[in-house]
N, C-alpha and C positions, 0 to 999 in steps of 0.2 A: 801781909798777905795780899798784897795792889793785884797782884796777877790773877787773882782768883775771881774778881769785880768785875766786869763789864762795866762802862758811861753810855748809857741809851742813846743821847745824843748822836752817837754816830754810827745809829741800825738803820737800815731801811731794807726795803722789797725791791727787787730785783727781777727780771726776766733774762736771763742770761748778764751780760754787762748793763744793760739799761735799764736805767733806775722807771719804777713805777710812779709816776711823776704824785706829791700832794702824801702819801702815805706818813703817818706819823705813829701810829703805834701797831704791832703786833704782840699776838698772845698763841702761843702754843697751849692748848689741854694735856699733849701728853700721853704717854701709852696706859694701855689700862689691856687686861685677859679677860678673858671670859672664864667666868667659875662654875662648873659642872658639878649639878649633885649628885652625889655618891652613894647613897642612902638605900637600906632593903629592910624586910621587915626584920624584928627582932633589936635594930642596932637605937643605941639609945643615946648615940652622940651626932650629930651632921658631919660629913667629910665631903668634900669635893676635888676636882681634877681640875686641870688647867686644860681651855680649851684654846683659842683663834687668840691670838694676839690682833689688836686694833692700836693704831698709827696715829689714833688724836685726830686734831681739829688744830688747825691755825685757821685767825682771826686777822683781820689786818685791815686798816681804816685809818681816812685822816679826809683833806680837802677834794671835793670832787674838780678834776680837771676835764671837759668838756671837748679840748682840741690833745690829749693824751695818747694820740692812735698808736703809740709803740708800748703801752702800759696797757692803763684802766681798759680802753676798746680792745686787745689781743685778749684781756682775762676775761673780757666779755661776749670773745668769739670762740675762747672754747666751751665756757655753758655751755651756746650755742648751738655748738658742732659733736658736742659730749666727746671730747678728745681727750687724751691724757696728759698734763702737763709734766717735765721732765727739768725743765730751763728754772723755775722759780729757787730763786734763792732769799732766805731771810737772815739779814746781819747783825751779829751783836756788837761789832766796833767794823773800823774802818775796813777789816782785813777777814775775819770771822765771822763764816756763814755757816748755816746747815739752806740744804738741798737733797729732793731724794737722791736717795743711794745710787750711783750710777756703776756699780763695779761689784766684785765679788770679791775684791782682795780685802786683804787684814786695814784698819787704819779708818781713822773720823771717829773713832767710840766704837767700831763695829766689827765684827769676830770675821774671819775669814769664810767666804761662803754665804752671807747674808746676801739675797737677793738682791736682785735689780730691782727698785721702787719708782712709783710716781708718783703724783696728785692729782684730784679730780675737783674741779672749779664747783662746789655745792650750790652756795649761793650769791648775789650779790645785793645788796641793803641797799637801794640808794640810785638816783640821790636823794639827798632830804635838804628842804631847806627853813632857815625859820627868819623872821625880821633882825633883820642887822647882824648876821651871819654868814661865814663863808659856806657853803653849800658843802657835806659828804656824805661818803660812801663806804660802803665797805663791805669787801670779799670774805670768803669762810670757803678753804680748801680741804679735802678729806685726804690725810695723808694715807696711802697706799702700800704699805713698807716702809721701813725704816729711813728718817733721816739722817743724812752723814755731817757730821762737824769736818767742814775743811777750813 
């Protein structure tokens, strides 16, 4: 089952082709619903509905690079600017990313007709530094719609 494995070693963060310079781990949280109580008087068990679907939280940190102005400083100008991000993509090997959704066709894990997605730069950690240490950082994206496996 080798194909089902991912080697970390060769993920990284992305902004379109250009690597986000010093990045070494990412974490995806994941989708999670919202669950709507259902409940009236009389009923003597809990039921609820499904409400908003939420997009998770990527996490992504590693070395703070200070002259980075095509990475770390662009992720820093859209906090800034509160713009939506579109280009970010995160790698599980050399060739395999997810990115928001840019399309509405079938394909990446995703049903035909799923939105166009983005991201929005929440926050950024950093940098921190402590004695005899390289200095980080690290961003937390709020995903916006689904992301695509391409």
């Amino acid at each position: 089952m080798a194909n089902e494995s991912k080697a970390s070693f060769k993920g990284k963060a992305t902004l379109g082709a250009t690597q986000i310079l010093g990045m070494g781990t990412w974490t995806w949280s994941g989708f999670s619903r919202e669950l709507i109580e259902d409940v009236e008087f009389g009923d003597t068990v809990d039921d609820f509905l499904y409400g908003i679907m939420h997009g998770g939280k990527i996490t992504f940190n590693g070395n703070y690079k200070k002259d980075d102005t095509t990475g770390q400083d662009v992720l820093r100008s859209y906090l800034l600017s509160g713009s939506n991000l579109t280009s970010i993509r995160f790698y599980l090997d050399a060739v395999s990313y997810y990115s928001p959704n840019d399309t509405t066709a079938i394909g990446g894990g995703l049903a035909a007709g799923t939105p166009v997605a983005h991201v929005k730069i929440e926050s950024i950690d950093g940098p921190d530094y402590s004695l005899g240490a390289l200095g980080q950082i690290a961003f937390t994206v709020q995903c916006c719609g689904h992301m695509r496996m391409n």
